[in-house]
PDB file as gemmi writes it, atoms N, CA and C in Angstrom:
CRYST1    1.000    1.000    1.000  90.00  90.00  90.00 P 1                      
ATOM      1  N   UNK A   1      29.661  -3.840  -4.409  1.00  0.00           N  
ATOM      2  CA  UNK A   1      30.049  -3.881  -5.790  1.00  0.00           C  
ATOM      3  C   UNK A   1      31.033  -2.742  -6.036  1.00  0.00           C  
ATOM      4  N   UNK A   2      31.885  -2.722  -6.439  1.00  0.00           N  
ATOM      5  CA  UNK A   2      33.251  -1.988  -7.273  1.00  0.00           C  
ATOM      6  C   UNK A   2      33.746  -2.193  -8.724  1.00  0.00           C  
ATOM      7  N   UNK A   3      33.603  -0.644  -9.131  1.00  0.00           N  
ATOM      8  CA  UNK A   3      33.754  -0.869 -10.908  1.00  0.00           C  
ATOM      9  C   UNK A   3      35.350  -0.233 -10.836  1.00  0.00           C  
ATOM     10  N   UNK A   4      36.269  -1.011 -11.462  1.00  0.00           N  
ATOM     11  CA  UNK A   4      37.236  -0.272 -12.167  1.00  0.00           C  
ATOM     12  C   UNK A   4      37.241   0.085 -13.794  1.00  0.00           C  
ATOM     13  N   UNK A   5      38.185   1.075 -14.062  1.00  0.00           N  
ATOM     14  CA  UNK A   5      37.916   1.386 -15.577  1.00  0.00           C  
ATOM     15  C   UNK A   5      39.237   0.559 -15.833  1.00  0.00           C  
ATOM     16  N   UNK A   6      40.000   0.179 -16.797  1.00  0.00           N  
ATOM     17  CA  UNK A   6      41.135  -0.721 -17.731  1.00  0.00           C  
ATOM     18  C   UNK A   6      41.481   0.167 -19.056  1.00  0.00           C  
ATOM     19  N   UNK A   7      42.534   0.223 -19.157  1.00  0.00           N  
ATOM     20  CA  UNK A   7      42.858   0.820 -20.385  1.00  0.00           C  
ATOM     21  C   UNK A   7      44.332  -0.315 -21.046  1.00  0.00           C  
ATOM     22  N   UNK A   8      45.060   0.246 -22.209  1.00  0.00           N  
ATOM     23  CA  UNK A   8      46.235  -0.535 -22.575  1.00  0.00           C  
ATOM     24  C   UNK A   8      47.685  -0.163 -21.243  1.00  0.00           C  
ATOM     25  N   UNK A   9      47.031   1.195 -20.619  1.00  0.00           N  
ATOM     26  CA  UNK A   9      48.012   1.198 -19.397  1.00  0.00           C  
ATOM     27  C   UNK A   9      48.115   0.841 -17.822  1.00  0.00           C  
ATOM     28  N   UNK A  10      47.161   0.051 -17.960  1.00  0.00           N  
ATOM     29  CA  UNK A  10      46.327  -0.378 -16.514  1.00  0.00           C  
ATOM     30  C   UNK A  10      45.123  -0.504 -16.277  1.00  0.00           C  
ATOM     31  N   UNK A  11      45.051  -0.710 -14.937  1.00  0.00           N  
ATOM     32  CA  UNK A  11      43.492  -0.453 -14.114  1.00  0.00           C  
ATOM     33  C   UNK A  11      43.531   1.143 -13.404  1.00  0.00           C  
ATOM     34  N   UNK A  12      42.701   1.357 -13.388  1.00  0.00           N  
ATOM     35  CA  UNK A  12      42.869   2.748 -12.629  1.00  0.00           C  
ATOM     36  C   UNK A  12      41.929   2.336 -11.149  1.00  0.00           C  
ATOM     37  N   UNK A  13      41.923   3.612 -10.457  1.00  0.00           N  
ATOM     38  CA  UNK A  13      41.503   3.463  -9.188  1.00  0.00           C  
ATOM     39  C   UNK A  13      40.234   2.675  -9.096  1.00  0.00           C  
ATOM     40  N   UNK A  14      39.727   2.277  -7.787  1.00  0.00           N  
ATOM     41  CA  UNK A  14      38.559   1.239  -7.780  1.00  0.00           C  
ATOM     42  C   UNK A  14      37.518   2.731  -7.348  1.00  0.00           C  
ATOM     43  N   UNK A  15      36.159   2.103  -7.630  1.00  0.00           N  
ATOM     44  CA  UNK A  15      34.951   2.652  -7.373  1.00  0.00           C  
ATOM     45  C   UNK A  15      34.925   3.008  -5.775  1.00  0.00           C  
ATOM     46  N   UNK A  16      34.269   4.060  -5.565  1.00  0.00           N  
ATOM     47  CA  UNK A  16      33.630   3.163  -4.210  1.00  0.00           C  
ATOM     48  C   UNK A  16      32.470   2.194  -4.057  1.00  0.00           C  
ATOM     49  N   UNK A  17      32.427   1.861  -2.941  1.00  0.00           N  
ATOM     50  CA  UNK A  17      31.398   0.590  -2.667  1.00  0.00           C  
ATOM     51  C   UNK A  17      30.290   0.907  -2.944  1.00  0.00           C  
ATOM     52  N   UNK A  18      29.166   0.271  -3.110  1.00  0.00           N  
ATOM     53  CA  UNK A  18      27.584   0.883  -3.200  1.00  0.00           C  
ATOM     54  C   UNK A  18      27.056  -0.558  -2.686  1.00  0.00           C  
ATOM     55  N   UNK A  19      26.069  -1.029  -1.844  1.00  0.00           N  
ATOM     56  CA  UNK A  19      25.534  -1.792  -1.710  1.00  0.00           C  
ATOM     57  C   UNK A  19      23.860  -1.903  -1.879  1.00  0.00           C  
ATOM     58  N   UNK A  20      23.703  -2.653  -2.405  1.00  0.00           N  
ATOM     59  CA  UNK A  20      22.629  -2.751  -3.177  1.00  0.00           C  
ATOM     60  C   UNK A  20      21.528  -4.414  -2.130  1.00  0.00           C  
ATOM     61  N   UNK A  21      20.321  -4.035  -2.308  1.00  0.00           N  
ATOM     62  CA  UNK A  21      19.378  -5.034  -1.670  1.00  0.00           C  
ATOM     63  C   UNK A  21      18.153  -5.336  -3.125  1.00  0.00           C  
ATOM     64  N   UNK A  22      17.679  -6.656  -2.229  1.00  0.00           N  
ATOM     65  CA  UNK A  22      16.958  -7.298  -3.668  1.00  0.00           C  
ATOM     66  C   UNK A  22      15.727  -7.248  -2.572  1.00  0.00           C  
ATOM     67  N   UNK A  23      14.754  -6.889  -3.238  1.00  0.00           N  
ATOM     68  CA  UNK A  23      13.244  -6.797  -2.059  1.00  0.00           C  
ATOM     69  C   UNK A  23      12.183  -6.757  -3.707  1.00  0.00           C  
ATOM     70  N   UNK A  24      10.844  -7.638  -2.317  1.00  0.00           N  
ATOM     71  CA  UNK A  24      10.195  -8.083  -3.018  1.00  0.00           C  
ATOM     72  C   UNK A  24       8.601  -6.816  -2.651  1.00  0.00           C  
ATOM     73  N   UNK A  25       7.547  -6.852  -3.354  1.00  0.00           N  
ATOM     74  CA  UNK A  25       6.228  -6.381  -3.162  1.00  0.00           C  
ATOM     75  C   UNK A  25       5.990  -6.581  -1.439  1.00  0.00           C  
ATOM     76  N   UNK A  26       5.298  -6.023  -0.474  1.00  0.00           N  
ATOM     77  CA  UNK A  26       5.107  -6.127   0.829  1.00  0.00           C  
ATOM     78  C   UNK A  26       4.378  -7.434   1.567  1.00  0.00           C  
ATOM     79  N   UNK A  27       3.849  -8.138   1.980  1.00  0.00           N  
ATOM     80  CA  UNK A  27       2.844  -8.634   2.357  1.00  0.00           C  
ATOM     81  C   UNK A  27       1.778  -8.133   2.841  1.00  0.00           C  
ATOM     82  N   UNK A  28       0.424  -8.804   2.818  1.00  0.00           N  
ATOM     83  CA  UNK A  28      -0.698  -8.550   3.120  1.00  0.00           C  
ATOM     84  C   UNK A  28      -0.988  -8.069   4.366  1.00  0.00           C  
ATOM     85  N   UNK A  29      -1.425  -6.863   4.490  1.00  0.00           N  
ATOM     86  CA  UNK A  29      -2.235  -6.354   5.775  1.00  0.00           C  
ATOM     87  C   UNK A  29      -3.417  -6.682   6.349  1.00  0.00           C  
ATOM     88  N   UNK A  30      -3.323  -6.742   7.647  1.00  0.00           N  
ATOM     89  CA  UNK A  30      -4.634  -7.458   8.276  1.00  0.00           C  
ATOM     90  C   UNK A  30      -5.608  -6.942   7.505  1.00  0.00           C  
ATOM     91  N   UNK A  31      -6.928  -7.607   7.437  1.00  0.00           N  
ATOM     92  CA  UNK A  31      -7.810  -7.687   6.986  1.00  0.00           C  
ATOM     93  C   UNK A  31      -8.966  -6.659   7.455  1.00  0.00           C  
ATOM     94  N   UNK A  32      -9.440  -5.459   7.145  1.00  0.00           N  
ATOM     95  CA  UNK A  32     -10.270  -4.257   7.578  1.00  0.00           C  
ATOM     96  C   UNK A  32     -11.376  -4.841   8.328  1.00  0.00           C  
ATOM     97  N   UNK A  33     -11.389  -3.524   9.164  1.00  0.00           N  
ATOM     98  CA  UNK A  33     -12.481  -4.450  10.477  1.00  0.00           C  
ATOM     99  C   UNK A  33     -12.968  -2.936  10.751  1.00  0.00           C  
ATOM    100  N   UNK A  34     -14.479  -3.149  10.833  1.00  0.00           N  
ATOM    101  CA  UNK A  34     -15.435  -2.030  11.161  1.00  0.00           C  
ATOM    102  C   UNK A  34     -14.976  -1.886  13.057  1.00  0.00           C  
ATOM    103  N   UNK A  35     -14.802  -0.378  13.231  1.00  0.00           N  
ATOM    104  CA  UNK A  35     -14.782   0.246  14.332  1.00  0.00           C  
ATOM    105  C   UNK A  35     -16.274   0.847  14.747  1.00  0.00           C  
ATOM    106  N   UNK A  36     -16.442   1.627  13.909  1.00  0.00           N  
ATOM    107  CA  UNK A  36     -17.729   2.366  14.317  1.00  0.00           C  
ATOM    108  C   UNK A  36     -18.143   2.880  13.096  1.00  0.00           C  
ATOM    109  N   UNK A  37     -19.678   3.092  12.826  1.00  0.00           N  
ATOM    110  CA  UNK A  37     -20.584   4.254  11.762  1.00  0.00           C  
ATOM    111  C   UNK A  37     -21.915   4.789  12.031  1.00  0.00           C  
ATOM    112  N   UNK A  38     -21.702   5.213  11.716  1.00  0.00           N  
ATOM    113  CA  UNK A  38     -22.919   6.251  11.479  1.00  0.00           C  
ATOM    114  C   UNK A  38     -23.819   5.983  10.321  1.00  0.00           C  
ATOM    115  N   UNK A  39     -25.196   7.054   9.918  1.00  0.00           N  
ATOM    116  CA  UNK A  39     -25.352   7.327   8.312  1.00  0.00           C  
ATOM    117  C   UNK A  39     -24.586   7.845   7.731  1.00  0.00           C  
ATOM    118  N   UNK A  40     -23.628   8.577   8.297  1.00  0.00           N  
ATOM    119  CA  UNK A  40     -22.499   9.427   7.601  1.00  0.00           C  
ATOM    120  C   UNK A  40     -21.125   9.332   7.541  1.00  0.00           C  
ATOM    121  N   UNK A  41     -20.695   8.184   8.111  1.00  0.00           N  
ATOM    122  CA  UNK A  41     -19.406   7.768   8.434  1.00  0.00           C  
ATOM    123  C   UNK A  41     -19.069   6.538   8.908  1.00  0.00           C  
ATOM    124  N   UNK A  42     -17.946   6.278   7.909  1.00  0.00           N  
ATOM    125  CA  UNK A  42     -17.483   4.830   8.434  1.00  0.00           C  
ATOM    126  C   UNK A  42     -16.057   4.572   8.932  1.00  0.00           C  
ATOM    127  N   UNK A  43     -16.024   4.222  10.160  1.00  0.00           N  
ATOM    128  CA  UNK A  43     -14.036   3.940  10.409  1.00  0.00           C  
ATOM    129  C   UNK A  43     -13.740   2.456  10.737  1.00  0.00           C  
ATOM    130  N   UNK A  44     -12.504   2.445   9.951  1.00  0.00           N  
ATOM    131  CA  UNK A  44     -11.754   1.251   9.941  1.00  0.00           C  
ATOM    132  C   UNK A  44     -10.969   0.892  10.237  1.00  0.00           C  
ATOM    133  N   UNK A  45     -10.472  -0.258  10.568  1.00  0.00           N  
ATOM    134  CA  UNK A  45      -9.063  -0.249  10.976  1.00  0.00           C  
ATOM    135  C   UNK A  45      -8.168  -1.875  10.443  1.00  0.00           C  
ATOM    136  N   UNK A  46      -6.983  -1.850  10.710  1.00  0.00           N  
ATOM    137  CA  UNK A  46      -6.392  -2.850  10.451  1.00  0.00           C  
ATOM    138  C   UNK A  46      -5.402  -3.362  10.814  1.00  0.00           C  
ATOM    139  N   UNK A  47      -4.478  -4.248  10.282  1.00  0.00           N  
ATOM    140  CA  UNK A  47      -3.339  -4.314  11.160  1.00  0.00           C  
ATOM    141  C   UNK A  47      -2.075  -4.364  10.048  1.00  0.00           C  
ATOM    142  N   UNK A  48      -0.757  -3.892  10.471  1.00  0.00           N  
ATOM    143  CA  UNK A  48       0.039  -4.086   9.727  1.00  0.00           C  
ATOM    144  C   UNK A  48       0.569  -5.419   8.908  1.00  0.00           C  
ATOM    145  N   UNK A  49       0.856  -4.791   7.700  1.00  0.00           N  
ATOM    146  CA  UNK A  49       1.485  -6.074   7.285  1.00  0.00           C  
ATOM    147  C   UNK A  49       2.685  -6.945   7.361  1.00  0.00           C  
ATOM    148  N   UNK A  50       2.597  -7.982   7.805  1.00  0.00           N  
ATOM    149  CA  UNK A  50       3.362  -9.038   8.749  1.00  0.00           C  
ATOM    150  C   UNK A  50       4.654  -8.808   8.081  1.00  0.00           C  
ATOM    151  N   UNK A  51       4.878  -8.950   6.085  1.00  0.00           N  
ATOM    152  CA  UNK A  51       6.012  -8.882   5.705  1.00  0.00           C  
ATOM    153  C   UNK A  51       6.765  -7.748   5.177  1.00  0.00           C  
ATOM    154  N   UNK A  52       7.662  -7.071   5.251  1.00  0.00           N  
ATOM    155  CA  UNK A  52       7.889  -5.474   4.347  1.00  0.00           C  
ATOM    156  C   UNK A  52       8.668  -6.279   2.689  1.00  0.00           C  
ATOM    157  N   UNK A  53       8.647  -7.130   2.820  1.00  0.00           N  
ATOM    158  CA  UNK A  53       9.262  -7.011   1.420  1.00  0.00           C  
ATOM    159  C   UNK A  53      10.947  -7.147   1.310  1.00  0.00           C  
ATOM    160  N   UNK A  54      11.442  -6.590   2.190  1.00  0.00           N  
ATOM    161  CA  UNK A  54      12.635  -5.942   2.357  1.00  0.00           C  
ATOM    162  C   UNK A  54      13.566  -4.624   2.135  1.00  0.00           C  
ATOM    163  N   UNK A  55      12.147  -3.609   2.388  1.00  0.00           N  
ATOM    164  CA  UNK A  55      11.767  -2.250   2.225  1.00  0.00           C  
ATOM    165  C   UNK A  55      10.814  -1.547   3.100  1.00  0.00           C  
ATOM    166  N   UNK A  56      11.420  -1.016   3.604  1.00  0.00           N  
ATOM    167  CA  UNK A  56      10.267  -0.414   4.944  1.00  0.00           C  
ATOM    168  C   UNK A  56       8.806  -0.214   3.926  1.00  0.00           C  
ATOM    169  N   UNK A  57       7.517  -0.364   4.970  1.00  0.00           N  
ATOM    170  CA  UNK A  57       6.680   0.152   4.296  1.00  0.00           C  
ATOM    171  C   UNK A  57       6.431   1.430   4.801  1.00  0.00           C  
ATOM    172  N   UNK A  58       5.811   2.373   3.413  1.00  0.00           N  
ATOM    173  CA  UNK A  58       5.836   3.749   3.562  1.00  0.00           C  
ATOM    174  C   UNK A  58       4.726   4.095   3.815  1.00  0.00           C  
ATOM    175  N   UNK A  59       3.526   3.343   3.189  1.00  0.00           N  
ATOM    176  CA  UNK A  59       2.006   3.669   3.343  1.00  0.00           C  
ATOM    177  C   UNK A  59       0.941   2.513   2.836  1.00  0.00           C  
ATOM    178  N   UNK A  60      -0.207   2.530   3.923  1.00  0.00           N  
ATOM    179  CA  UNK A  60      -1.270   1.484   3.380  1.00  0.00           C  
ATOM    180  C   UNK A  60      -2.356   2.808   2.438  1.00  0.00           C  
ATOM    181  N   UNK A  61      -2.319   1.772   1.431  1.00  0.00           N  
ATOM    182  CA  UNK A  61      -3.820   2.720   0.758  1.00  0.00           C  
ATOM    183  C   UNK A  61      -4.753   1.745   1.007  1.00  0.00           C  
ATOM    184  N   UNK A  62      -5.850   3.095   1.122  1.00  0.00           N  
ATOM    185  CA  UNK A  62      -7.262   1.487   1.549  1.00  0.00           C  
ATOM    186  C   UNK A  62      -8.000   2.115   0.084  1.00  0.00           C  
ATOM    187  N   UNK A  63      -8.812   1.334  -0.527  1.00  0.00           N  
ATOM    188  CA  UNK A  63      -9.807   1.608  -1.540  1.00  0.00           C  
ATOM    189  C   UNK A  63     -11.145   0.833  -1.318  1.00  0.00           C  
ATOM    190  N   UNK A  64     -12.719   1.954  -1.763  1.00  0.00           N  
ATOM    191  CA  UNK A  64     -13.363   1.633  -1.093  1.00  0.00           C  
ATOM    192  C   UNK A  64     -14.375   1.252  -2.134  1.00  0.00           C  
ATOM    193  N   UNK A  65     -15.768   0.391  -2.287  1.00  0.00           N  
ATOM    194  CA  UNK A  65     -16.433   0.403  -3.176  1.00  0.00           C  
ATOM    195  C   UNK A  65     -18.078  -0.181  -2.821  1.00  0.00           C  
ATOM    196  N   UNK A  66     -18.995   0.837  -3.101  1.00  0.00           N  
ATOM    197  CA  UNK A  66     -20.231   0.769  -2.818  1.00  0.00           C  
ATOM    198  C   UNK A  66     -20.984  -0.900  -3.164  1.00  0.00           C  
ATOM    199  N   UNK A  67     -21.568  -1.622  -2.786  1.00  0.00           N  
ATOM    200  CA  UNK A  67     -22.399  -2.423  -3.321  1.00  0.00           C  
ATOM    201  C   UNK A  67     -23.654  -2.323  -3.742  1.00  0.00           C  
ATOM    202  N   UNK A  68     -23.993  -2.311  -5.032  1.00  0.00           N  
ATOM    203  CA  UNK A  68     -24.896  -1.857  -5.204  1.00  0.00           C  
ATOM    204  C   UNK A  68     -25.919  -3.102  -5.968  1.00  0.00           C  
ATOM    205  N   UNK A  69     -25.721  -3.854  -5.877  1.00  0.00           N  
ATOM    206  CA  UNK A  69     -26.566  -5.400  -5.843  1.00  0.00           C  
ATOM    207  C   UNK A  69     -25.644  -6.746  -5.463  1.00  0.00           C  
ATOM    208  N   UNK A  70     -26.320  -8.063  -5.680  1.00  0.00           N  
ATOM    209  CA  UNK A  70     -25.664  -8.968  -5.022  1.00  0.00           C  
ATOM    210  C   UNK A  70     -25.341 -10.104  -6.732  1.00  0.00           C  
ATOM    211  N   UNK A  71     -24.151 -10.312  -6.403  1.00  0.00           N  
ATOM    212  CA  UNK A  71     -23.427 -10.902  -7.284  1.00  0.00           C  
ATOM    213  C   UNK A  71     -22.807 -10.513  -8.490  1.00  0.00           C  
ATOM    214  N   UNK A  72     -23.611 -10.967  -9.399  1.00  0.00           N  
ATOM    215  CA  UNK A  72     -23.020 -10.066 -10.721  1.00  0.00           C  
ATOM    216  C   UNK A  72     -23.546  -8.719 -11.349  1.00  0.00           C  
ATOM    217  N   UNK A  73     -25.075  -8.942 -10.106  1.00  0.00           N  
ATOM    218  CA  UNK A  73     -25.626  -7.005 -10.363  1.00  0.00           C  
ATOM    219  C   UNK A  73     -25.007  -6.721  -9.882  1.00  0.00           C  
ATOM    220  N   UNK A  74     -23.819  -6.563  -8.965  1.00  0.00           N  
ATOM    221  CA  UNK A  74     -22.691  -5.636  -8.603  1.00  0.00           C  
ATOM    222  C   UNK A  74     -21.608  -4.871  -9.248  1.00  0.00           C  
ATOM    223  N   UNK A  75     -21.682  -4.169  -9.749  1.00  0.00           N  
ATOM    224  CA  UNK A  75     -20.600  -3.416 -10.407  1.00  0.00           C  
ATOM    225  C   UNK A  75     -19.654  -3.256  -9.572  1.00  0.00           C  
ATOM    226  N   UNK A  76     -18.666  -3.610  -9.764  1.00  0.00           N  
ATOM    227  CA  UNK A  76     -17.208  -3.087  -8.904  1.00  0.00           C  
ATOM    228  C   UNK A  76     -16.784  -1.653  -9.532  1.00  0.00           C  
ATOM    229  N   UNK A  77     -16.706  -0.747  -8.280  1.00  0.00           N  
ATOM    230  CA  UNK A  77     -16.211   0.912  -8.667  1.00  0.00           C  
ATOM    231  C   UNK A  77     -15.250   1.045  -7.872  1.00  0.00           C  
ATOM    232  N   UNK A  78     -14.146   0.444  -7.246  1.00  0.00           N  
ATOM    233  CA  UNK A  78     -13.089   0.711  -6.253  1.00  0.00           C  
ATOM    234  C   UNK A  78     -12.631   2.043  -6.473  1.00  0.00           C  
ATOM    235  N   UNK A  79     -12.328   2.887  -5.392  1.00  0.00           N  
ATOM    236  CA  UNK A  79     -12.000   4.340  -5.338  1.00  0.00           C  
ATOM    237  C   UNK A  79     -11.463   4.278  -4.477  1.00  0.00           C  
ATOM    238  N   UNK A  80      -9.938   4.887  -4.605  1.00  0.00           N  
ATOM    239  CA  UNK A  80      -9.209   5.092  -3.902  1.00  0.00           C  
ATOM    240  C   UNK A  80      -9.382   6.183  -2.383  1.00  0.00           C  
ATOM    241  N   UNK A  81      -9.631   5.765  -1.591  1.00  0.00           N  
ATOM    242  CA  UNK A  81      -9.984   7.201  -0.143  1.00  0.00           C  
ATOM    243  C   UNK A  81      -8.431   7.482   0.713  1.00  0.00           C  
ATOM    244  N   UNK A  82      -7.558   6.855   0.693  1.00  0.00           N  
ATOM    245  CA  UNK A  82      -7.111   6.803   1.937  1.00  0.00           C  
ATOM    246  C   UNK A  82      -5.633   6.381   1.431  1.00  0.00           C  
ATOM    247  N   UNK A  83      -4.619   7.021   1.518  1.00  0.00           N  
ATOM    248  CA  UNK A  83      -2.994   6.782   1.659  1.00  0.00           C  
ATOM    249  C   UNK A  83      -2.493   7.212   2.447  1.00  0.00           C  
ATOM    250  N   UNK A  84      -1.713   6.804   3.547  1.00  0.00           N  
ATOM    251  CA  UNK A  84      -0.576   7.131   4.207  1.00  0.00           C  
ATOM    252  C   UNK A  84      -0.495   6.185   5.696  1.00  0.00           C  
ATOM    253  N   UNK A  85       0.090   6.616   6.539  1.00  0.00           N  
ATOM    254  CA  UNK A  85       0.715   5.113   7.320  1.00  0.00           C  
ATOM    255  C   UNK A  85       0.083   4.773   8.526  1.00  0.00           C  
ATOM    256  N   UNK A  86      -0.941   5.591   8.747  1.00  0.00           N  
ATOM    257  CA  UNK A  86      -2.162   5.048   9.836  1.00  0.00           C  
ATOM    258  C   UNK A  86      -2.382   3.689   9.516  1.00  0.00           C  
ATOM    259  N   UNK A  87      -3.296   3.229  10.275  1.00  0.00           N  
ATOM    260  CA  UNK A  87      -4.004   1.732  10.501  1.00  0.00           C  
ATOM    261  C   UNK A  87      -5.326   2.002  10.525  1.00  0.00           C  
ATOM    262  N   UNK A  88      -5.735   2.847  10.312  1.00  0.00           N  
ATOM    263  CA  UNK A  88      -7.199   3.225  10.741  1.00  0.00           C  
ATOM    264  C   UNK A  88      -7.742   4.209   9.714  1.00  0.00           C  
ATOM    265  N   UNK A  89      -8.781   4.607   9.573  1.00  0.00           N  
ATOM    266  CA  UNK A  89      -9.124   5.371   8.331  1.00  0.00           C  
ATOM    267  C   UNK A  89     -10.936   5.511   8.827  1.00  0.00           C  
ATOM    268  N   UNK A  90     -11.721   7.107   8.220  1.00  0.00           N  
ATOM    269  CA  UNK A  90     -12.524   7.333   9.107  1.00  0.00           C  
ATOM    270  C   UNK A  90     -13.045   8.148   7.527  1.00  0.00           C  
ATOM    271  N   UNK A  91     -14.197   7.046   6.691  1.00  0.00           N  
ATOM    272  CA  UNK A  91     -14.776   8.057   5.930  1.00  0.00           C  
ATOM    273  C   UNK A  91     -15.705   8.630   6.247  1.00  0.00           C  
ATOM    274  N   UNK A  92     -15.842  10.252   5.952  1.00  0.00           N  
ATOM    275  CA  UNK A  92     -16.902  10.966   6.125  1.00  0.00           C  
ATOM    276  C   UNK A  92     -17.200  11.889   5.371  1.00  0.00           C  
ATOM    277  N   UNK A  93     -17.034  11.570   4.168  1.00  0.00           N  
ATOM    278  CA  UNK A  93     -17.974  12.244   2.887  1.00  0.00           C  
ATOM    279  C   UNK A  93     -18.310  11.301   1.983  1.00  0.00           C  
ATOM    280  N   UNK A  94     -19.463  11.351   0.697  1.00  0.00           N  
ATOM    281  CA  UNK A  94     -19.650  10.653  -0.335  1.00  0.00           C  
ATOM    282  C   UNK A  94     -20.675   9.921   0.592  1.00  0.00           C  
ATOM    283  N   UNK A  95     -20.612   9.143   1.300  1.00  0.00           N  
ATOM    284  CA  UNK A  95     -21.264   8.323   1.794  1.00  0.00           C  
ATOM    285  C   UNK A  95     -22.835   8.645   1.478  1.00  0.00           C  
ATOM    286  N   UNK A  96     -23.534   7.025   1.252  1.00  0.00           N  
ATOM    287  CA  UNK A  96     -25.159   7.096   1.313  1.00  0.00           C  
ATOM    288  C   UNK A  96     -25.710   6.082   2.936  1.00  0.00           C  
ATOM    289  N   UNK A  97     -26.730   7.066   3.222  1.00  0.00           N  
ATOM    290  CA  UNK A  97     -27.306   6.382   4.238  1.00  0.00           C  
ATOM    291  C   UNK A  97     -27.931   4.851   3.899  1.00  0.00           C  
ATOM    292  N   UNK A  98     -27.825   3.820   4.717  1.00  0.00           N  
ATOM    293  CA  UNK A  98     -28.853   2.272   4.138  1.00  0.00           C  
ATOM    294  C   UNK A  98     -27.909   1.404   3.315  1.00  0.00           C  
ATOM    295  N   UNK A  99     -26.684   1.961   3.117  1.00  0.00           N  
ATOM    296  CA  UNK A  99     -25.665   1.479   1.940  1.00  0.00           C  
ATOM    297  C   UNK A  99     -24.643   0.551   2.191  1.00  0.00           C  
ATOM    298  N   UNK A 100     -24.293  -0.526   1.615  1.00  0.00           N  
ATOM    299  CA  UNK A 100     -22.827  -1.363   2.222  1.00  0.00           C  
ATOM    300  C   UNK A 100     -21.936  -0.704   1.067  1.00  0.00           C  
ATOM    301  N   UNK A 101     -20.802  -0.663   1.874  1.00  0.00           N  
ATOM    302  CA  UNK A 101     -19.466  -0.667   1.538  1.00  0.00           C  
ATOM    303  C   UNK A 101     -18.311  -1.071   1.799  1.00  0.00           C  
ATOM    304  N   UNK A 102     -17.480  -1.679   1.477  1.00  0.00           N  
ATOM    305  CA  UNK A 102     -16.660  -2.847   1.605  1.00  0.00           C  
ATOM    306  C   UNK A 102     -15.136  -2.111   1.095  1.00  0.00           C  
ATOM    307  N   UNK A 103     -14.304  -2.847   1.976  1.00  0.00           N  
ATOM    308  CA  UNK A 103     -12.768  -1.958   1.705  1.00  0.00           C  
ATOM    309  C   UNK A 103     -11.813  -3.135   1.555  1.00  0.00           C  
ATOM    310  N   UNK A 104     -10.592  -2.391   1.074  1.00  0.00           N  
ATOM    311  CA  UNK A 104      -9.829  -3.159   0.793  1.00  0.00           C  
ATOM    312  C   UNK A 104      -8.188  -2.340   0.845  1.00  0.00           C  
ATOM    313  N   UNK A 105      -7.534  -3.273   1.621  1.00  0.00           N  
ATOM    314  CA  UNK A 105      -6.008  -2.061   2.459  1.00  0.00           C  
ATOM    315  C   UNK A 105      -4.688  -3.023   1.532  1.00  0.00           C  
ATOM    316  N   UNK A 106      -3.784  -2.087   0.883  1.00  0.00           N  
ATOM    317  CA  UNK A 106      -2.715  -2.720   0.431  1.00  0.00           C  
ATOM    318  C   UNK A 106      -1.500  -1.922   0.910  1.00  0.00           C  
ATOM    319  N   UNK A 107      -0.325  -2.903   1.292  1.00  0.00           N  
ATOM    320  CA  UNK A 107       0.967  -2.066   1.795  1.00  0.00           C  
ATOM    321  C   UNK A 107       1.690  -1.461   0.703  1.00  0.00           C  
ATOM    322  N   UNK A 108       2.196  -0.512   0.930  1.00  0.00           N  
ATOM    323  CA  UNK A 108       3.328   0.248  -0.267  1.00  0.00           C  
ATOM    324  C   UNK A 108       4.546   0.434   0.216  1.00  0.00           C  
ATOM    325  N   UNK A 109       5.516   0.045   0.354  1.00  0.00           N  
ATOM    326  CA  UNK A 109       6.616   0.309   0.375  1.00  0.00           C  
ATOM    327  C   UNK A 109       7.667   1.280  -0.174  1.00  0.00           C  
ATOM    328  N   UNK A 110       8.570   1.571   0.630  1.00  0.00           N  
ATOM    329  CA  UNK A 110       9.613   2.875  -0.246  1.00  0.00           C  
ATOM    330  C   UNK A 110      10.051   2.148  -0.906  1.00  0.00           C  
ATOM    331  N   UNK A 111      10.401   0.738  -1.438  1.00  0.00           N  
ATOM    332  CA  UNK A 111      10.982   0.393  -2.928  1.00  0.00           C  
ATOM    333  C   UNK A 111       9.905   0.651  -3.918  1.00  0.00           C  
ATOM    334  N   UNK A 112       8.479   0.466  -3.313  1.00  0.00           N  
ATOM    335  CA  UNK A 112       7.203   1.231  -4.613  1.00  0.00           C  
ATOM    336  C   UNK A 112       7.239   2.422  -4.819  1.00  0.00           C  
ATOM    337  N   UNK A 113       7.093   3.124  -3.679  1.00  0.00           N  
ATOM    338  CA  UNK A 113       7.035   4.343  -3.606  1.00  0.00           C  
ATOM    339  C   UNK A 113       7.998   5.454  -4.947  1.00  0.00           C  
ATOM    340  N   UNK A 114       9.437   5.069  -4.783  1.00  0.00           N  
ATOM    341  CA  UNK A 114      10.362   5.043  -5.628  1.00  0.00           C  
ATOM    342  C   UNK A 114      10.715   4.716  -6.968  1.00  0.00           C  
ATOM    343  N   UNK A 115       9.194   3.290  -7.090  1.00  0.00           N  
ATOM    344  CA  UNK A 115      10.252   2.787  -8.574  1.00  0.00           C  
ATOM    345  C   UNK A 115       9.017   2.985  -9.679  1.00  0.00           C  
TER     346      UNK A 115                                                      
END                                                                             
């Protein structure tokens, strides 16, 4: 793209170029898969996401949330644990012994990151 300015005595010099890209939200990252735990720790892992959007991705955040009954006694509390560009993620605080917890990984991209 190139802007010139116009007046009643002309065009004046052209812009320089700038090129510009149209990108969309990332695609979905593999789906979290238990590695190993403890009573005190849980690690995860996953796989990248297949699409960038058309923006490198910059970081998966994973968010994590206790279950604390089945169905609608469940309160959803998602809490964020984990940003940046690993595949894998290893909680070891907060945690209760006897407890499920269930995760969930989304890609971020430097067009998110940015806008």
């Amino acid at each position: 793209m190139k802007v010139v300015a116009a007046n009643k005595a002309g065009q004046g010099a052209e812009s320089n170029i700038v090129t510009c890209y149209t990108v969309t939200i990332p695609g979905q990252p593999g789906k979290p898969e238990l590695v190993h735990s403890t009573s005190t720790s849980i690690e995860i892992k996953w796989g990248p996401a297949f699409d960038d959007g058309g923006s490198p991705i910059y970081a998966y955040e994973v968010d994590m949330d206790m279950l604390e009954g089945i169905g609608q006694a469940n309160v959803e509390s998602w809490i964020n644990v984990f940003s940046g560009e690993a595949l894998s993620f290893k909680v070891e605080t907060g945690l209760i012994a006897k407890m499920q917890y269930r995760f969930r990984v989304r890609a971020i991209s430097e067009y998110q990151k940015y806008s």
